[in-house]
C-alpha positions in Angstrom: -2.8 -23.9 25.9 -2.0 -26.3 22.5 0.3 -25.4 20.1 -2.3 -25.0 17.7 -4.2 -22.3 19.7 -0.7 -20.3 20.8 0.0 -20.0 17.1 -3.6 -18.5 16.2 -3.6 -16.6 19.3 -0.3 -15.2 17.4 -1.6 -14.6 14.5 -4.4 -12.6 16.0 -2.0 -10.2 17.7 0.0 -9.8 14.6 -3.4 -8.8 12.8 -4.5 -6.5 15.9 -1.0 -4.6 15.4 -1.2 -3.9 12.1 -4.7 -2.7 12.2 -3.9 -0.5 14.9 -0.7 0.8 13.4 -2.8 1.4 10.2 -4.8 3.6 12.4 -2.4 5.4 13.6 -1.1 6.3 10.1 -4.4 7.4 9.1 -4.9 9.7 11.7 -1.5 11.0 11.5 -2.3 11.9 7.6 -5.8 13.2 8.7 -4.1 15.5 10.8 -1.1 16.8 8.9 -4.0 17.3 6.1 -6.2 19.5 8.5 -3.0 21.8 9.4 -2.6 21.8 5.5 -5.3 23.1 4.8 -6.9 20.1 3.1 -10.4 19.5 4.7 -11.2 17.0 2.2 -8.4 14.7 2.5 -8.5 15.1 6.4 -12.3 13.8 6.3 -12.2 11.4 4.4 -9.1 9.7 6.4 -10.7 10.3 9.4 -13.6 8.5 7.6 -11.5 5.6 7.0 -10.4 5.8 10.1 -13.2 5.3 12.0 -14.5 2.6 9.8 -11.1 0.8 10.5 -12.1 1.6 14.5 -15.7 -0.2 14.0 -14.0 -2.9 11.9 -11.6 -3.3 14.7 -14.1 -3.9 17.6 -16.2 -6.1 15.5 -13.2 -8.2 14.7 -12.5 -8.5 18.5 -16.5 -9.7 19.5 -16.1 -12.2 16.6 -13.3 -13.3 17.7 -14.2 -13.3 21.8 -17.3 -14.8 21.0 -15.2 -18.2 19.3 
């Protein structure tokens, strides 16, 4: 593997992480919101956090497909 294609291979994983720790975070809110009694706020996070989930998977078939 090239230098070139290490360091975008890098930079893919750094952009995988966050995505994924983004997630996490969302859920984590949608969660403490549904034990707070906050349906609305735990909906629409878990909204956004699907939507980050589908965003997620077509990121990775663009990028496999490449």
């Amino acid at each position: 593997m090239r230098r070139g294609q290490r360091t975008v291979a890098s930079a893919v994983g750094v952009y995988v992480i966050v995505l994924l720790s983004l997630q996490i975070f969302l859920l984590t809110v949608a969660l403490d919101a549904l034990q707070g009694d906050d349906p609305g706020l735990a909906w629409v996070t878990a909204a956004l956090s699907v939507v980050l989930a589908g965003g997620s998977i077509l990121f990775y078939r663009y990028v496999r497909a490449r």
